[in-house]
N, C-alpha and C positions, 0 to 999 in steps of 0.2 A: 253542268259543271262538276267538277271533280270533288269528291269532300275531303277538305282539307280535315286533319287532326286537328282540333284546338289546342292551342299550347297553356298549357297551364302556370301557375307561377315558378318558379326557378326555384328549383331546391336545393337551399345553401347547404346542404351537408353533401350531397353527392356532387357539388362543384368544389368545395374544401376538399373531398376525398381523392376526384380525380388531379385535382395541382397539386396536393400530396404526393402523389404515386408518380408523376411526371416528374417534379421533382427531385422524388428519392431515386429513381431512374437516372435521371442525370448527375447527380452527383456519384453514383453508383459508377458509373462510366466513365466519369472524369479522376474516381478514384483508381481507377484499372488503368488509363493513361498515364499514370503517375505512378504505377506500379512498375508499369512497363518500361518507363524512362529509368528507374531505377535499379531493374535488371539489365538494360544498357549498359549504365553508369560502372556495374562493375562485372559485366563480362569487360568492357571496354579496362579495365585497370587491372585485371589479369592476364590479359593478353599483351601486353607491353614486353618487349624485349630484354629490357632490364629485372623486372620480376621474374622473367622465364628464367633470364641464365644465374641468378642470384638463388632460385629453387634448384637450378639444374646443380647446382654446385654441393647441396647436401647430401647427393646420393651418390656413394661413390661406387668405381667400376667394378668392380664386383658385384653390386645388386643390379646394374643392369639386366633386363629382361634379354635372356640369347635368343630364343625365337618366339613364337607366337604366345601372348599371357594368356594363361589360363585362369579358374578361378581359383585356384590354393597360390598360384603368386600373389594374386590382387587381395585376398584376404589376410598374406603375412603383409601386402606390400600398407595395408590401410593401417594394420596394427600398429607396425615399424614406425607409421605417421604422427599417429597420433602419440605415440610414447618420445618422439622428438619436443613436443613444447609445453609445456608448465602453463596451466590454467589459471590466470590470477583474476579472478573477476574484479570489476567498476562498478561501484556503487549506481554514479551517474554515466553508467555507458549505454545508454539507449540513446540518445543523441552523438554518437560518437560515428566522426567524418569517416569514412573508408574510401584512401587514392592511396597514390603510388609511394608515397613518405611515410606511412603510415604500415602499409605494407612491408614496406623492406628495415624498417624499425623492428619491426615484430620478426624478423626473418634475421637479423643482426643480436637481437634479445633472446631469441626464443621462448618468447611468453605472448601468451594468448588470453586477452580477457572475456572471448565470449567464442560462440561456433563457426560463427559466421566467419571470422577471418580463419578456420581453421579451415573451416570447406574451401572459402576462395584460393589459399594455397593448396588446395587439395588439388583441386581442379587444374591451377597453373600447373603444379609437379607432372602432371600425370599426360597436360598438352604439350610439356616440356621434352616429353619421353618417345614424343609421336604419337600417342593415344587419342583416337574417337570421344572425345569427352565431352559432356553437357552440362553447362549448372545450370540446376532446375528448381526456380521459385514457384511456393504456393501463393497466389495473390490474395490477398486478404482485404477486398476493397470495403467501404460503408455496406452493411445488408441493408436489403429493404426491411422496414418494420410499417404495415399495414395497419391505420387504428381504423377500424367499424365506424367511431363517433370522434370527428374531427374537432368538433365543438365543444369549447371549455364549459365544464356545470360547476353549480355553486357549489362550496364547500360546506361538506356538511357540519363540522365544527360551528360555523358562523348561522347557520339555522337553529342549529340545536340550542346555540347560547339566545338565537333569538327566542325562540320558543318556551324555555326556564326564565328569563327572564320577562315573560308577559305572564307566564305563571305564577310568580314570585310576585308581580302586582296586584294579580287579583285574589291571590290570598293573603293578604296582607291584611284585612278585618278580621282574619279566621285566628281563634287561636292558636299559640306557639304550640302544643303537642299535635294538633294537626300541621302543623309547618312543617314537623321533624320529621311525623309519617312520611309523609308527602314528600319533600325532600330524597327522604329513603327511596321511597317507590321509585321515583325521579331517578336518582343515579344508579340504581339496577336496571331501569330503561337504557341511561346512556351508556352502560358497561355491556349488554346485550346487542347496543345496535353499532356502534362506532369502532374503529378499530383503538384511535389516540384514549379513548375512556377506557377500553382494557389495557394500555401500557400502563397508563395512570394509577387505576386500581393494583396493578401488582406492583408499580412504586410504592404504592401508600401501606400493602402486605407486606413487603420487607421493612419498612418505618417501623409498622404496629410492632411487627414481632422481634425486632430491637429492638428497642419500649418496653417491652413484656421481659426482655432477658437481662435488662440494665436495671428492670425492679425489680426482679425475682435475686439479683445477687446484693443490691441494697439492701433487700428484707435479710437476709441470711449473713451482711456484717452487723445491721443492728442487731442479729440476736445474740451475735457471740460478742458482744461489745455489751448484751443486758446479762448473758450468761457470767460476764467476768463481775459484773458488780454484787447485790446483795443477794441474799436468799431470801428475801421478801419479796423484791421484785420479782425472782424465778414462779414466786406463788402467784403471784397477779399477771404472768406471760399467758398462759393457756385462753383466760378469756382474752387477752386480745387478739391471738393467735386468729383465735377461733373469726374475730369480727373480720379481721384481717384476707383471713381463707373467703370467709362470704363475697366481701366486697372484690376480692379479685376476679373470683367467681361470674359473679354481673357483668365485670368489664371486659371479660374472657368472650361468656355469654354474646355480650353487645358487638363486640369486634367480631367475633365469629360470621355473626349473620350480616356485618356490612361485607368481610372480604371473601362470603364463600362462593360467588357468582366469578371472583375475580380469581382466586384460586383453581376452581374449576376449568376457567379457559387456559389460563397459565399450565397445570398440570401437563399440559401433552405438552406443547412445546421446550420447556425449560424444568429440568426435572428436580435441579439444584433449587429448587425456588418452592418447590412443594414441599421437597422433604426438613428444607430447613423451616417452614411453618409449620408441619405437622410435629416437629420436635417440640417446638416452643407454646404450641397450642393446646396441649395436652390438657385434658382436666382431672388429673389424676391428685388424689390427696396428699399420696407420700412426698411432692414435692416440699410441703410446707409443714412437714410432723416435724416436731424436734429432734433435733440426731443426735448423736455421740460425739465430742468435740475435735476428736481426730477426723472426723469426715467432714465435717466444718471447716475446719482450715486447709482445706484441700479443693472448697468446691472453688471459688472465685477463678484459682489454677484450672482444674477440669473445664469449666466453664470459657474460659481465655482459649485452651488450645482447643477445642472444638470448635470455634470462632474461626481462628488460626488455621485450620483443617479445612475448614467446609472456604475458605480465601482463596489458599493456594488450590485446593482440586478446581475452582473454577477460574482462577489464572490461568492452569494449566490449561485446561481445556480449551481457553480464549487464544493462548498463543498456541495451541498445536494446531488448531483452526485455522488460523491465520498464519501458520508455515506451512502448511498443507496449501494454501491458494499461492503464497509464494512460490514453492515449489512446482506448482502446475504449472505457473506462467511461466516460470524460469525452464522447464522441459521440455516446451515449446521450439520446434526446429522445424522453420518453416522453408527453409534453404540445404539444398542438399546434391548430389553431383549423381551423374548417368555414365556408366564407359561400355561403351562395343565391343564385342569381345569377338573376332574370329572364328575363334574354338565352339562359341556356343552359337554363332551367330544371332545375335541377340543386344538385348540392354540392359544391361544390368546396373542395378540401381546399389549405392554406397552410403551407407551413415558412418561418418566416420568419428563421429563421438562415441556410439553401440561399439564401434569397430566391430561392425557387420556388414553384410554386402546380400546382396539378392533377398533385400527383405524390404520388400513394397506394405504389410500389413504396419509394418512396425513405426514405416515412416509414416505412412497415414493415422496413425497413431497419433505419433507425437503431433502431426501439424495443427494449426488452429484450426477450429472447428467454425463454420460448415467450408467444408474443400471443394472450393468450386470451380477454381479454377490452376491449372495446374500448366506453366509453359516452361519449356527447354531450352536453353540456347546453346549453337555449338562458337566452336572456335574462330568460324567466318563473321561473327555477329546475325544470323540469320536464326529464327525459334518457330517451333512447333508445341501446339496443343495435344496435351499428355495426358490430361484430366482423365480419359479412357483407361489407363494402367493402372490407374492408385485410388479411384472409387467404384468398389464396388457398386455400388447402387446408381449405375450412372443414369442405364437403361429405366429407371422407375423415378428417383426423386431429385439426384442432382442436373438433371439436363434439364429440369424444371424450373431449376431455382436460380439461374443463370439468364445475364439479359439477352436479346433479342438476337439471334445466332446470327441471323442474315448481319445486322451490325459488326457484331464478333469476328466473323470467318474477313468481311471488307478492311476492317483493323488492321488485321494481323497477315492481310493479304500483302501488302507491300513490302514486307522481311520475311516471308513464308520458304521456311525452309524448300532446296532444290529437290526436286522431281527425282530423285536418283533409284538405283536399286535395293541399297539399304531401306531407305524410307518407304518404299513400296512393300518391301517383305514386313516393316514393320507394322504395316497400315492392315495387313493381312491377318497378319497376328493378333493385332487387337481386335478386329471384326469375327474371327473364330475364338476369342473370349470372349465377346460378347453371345456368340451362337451357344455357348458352353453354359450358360447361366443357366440357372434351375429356371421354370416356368412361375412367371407372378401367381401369387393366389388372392388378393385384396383385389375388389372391385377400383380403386385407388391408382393401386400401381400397373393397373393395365389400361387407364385412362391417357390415350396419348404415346403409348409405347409403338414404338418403332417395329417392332417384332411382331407383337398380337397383337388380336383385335377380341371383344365381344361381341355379338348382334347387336346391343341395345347402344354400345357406342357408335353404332355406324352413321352416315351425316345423311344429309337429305336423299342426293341422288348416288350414293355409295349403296354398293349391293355383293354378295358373296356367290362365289361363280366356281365350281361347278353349283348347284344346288345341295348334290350330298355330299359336300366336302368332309373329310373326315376332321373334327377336332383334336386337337394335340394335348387337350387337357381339363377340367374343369376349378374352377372357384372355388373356394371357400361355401359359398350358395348355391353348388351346382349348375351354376352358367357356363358352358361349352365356350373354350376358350380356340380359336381357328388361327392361321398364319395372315399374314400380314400380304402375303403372294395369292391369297382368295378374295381380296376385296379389289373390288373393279369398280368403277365410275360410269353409271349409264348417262345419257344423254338421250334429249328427245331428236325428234327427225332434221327442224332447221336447225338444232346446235349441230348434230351431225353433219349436214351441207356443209358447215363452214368450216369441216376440217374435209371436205371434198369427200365423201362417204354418203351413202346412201342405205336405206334400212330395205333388209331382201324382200322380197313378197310375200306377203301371206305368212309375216312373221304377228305373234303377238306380245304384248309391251311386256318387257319382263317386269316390270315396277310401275305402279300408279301413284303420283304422289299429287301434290297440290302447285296449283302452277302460282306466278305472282300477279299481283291483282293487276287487270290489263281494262281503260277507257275505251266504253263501247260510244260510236259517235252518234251511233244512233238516238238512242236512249239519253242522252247524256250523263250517266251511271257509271261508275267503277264495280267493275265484276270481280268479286276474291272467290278462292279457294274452289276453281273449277280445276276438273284432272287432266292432268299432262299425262300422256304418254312418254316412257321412256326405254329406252333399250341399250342394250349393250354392245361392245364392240363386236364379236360375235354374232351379232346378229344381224351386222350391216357388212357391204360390199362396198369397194370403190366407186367412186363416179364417172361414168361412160358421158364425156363432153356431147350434144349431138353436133349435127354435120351441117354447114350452112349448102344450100342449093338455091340455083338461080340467083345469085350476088344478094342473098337475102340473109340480114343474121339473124339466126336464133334469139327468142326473148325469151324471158319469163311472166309472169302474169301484172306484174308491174310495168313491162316496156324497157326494162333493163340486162345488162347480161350480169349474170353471179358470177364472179372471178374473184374466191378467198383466197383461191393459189394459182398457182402458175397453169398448173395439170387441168385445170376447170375449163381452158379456153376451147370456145364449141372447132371444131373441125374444118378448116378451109379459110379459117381466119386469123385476123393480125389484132396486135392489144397497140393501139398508136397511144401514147402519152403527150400530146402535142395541146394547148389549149386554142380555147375556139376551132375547133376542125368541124364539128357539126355544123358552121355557120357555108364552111369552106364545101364540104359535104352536100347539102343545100340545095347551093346552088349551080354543082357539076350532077345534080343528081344521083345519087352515092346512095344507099343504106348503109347507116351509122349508127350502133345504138352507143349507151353510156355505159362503163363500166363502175360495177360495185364494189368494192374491195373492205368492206365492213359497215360496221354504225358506229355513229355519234351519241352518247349518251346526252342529254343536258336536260333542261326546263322543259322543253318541249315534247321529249320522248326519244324515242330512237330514229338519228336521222341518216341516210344511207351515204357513204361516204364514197362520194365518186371520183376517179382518178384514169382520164382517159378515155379512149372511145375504140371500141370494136367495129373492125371493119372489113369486110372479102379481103383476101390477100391481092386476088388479080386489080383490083383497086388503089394496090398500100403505092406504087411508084407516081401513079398519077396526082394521089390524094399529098402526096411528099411535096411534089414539084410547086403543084398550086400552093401548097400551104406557104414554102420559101419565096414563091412569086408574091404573095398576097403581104409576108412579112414586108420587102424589100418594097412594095409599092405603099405599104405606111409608116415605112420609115423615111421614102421620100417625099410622101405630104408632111410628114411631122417635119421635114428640113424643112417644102417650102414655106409650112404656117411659122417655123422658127422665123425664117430669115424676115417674112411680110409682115412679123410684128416688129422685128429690129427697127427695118426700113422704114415703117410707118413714126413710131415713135421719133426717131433722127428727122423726118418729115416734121412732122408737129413739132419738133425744140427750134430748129430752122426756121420755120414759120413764124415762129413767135418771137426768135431774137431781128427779123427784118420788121416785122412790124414795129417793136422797140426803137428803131434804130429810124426807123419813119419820123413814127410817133415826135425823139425826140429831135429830128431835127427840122419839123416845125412845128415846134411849138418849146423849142428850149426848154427841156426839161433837166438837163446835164447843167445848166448856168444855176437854173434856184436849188437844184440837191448837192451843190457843190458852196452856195452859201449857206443853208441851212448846215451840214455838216461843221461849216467854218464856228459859225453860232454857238452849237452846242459844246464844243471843243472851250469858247471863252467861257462857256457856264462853270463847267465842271473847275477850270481855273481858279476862277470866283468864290466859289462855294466852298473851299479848302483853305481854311485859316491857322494859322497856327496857335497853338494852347498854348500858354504862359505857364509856368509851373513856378509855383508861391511857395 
């Protein structure tokens, strides 16, 4: 018997992991269906006859283009455009409708609250004009985000409070200055391990040292409030000065060593957060010697605006932060228009907020980040995939990060821009950009590239042909990097059969690799990793069908003919597809074998898929004729078993209503089933009372 694998228990993190990804895949897709109905929605609202001639009407005869646009017209004509409407942004304009009322309101106003309706009249103008024109959306659907660990963990807050408090019980006999140590130790543990213990800690750093700076200017009005009374108390200020200096000292001391672990971390991140402790932590004596009263009534002031100071520098900073991300979003132009030029034959791409034109870096710029998917639509309603023009890196990381192409390309197959000669020349262009790219050097970016290949990425039965092919480049590591036109695909001898190919003589295997583990019946053992030969195209000839002789057909070692393809059929013979003809065969005495035309994969192995029968040609008229005789003579048994069960049956019901009819008329059985019926007729009568209602 076969050893089966044992299956082991189901591991709930890589079934979490793959419904994740399935998931995020489909919503992924269903986000780009929605993307796509929504570049519908307003190509479909700039193309309206009313928008055309309501745009066509701002330009007047004289800027008409006289003969073919170049690009110095198309770059005064973007300028010209954009200096027509008045920018008034909406606060709440991200939900805001884009149709045809809406449109010609803005066209009626001349005011614009965002880009987008600036491009879609951009676009109309320019279809208005007779121009090749495209608006072209970045789709920005859900990314995937991949977590490693699907499965929710404890919080560590709620452990850690477990674990201080089971501390906190079992010293609880111990004395209070061991509590305090301990405690200490304790929260320098949770300031080191947690991240919510160091926000904490630098909350508690900026308390301490406002604390520190609301008593240091208390101390300094009571002493000019004891400076203005007697001069005996002036004599007795010094020693308390003095007590006064120690004890702040301690408490200096003491805060010090709870908030310098908190400090520490804080430092790198938040720089206004250090230096205002380190002002206020100082342990310097001149803060608290006695001064001259002119510099006394000045400190509380000093003191205020350096408060005041160290406020607004981190106001500022909060809101220039936070206009800086507004900013970013708001620059964001994910929509943007394509026109054909003639002159250049070409496509040239239009910002017409830059009021710039042939500037592809600048748009990919602005667009939301990662750009992965980039489509066109022209003035027919029909779009093509652009993503090739406007990322660089299409060739290494964004063809990567895009779903399932075979999906993609069936999508966008049924609105797929026409076959014409524009779009050919354009498809050419982009293909020798892509030929134009520097050579990858990351092990990374040549995993999966289209273009190159490495040795070490090659797959099982992939091999590189000639043998000393020249390299085109090397790695980063000195791996020889080869073209993509040197990798060839061997196959061993029956895959090659089956594409009707045979391996020449006296060749030997260009590759040896591991074949897949194949049931020996003998033994009853599964045999792994014995060597398959394999070879290359090159290395094998056509296959020469042989020749049937004497009304005999060729077999193979099974009793079968191999027909993968047409070309395979042995010589002097016919491929009949007719079912049962071997039976037919038989018994005119015929040689027939059966024809194979592949396997069946399943539970059981590979099983030969037969389809018709090979037979001498001088055979094929005779073996026809029987076949149609032998059809026609059981289609007229299958009539007469029809008809002899009809017959039969109508027999047997007929029989059975005379003997009925016997039966009752001697032995009157029609006179008692005709009172019995009467009977039960007065029951039912009977039995049906009517209810009184009270």
């Amino acid at each position: 018997m076969i050893n089966k694998k044992k299956k082991g228990k189901p591991d709930l993190k890589a079934i979490l992991r793959k419904r994740l990804r399935d998931t995020q895949i489909l919503v992924e897709k269903v986000g780009l269906l929605c993307w796509l109905a929504y570049g519908y929605h307003l190509n479909r609202q700039i193309n309206q006859p009313e928008i055309m001639a309501s745009v066509l009407s701002l330009i007047s005869t004289s800027n008409y283009p006289k003969n073919r646009i170049d690009l110095t017209y198309l770059e005064k004509f973007t300028k010209w455009f954009k200096h027509m409407f008045t920018l008034e942004p909406i606060e709440s304009n991200g939900n805001k409708q884009i149709d045809k009322e809406t449109l010609l309101k803005i066209l009626k106003e001349k005011k614009i609250s965002n880009y987008k309706e600036l491009v879609l009249l951009y676009v109309a103008t320019l279809r208005a004009l007779g121009l090749n024109c495209r608006l072209v959306i970045s789709l920005c659907p859900p990314h995937r985000i991949y977590n490693d660990n699907p499965l929710f963990k404890l919080d560590n807050k709620e452990s850690e409070t477990a674990t201080t408090n089971k501390s906190i019980t079992t010293k609880g006999r111990s004395s209070k200055k061991k509590e305090s140590k301990k405690e200490v130790s304790d929260k320098t543990n949770v300031i080191k391990n947690s991240l919510e213990a160091k926000k904490n800690a630098n909350l508690e750093a900026k308390k301490r040292a406002a604390e520190i700076l609301h008593s240091k200017v208390q101390n300094k009005a009571v002493k000019k409030s004891n400076t203005k009374s007697t001069e005996n108390k002036n004599v007795a200020q010094p020693a308390v000065q003095e007590k006064s200096l120690s004890n702040l000292r301690q408490l200096r001391s003491h805060n010090t060593t709870k908030v310098m672990n908190s400090t520490d971390i804080s430092s790198k991140t938040d720089d206004t957060k250090s230096k205002y402790y380190i002002e206020d932590s100082t342990d310097s004596e001149t803060e608290f010697q006695p001064k001259p009263k002119l510099k006394k009534n000045n400190d509380k002031e000093e003191v205020s605006q350096s408060c005041k100071n160290t406020r607004k520098k981190n106001t500022k900073l909060i809101s220039s932060d936070s206009e800086d991300e507004t900013n970013k979003t708001k620059r964001r132009q994910d929509i943007w228009a394509e026109i054909y030029l003639e002159s250049e034959e070409s496509w040239i791409c239009a910002s017409v907020m830059d009021e710039k034109i042939h500037c592809v870096t600048e748009v990919y710029k602005r667009a939301t980040k990662p750009v992965l998917y980039v489509v066109a639509w022209n003035s027919e309603g029909l779009l093509k995939d652009v993503t090739r023009r406007y990322c660089a890196q299409w060739l290494t990381v964004t063809r990567k990060q895009r779903v399932d192409e075979k999906w993609w390309s069936e999508t966008l197959s049924y609105w797929k821009e026409k076959n014409t000669a524009i779009s050919r020349a354009e498809d050419e262009m982009l293909l020798q950009k892509e030929l134009e790219q520097p050579l990858p050097k990351t092990i990374s970016e040549i995993k999966g590239h289209p273009l190159y290949v490495i040795q070490r990425h090659l797959l099982k039965f992939e091999v590189l042909y000639p043998p000393d092919c020249v390299p085109l480049g090397h790695t980063s590591t000195g791996e020889a990097i080869y073209s993509r036109h040197c990798v060839h695909t061997a196959r061993s001898r029956e895959t090659w059969l089956k594409q009707a190919r045979v391996v020449k003589p006296n060749e030997e295997p260009y590759k040896i690799v591991k074949s897949r583990p194949k049931y020996d019946k003998l033994s009853g053992l599964k045999i792994k990793d014995s060597p398959l030969e394999v070879f290359g195209e090159w290395q094998t000839m056509e296959y020469e069908p042989p020749v049937a002789k004497d009304g005999i057909v060729p077999r193979n070692e099974y009793g079968n003919v191999d027909l993968f393809k047409q070309c395979m059929l042995p010589k002097g013979t016919v491929h009949i597809n007719l079912p049962a003809l071997n039976r037919i065969a038989r018994k005119l005495n015929i040689d027939c074998a059966p024809a194979v035309v592949g396997f069946n994969f399943g539970g059981m192995g590979a099983v030969p898929a037969i389809e018709g029968y090979v037979v001498c040609s001088e055979y094929e008229d005779t073996l026809r004729e029987a076949w149609e005789a032998e059809q026609a003579e059981a289609v007229k048994r299958n009539k007469e078993k029809q008809e002899k069960r009809i017959y039969g049956n109508w027999k047997r019901l007929i029989q059975g209503l005379l003997i009925r009819e016997r039966l009752a008329a001697r032995y009157e059985f029609s006179q008692e089933t005709k009172s019995i019926t009467k009977k039960r007729a007065k029951d039912k009568k009977t039995s049906t009372k009517k209810t009184k209602v009270f």
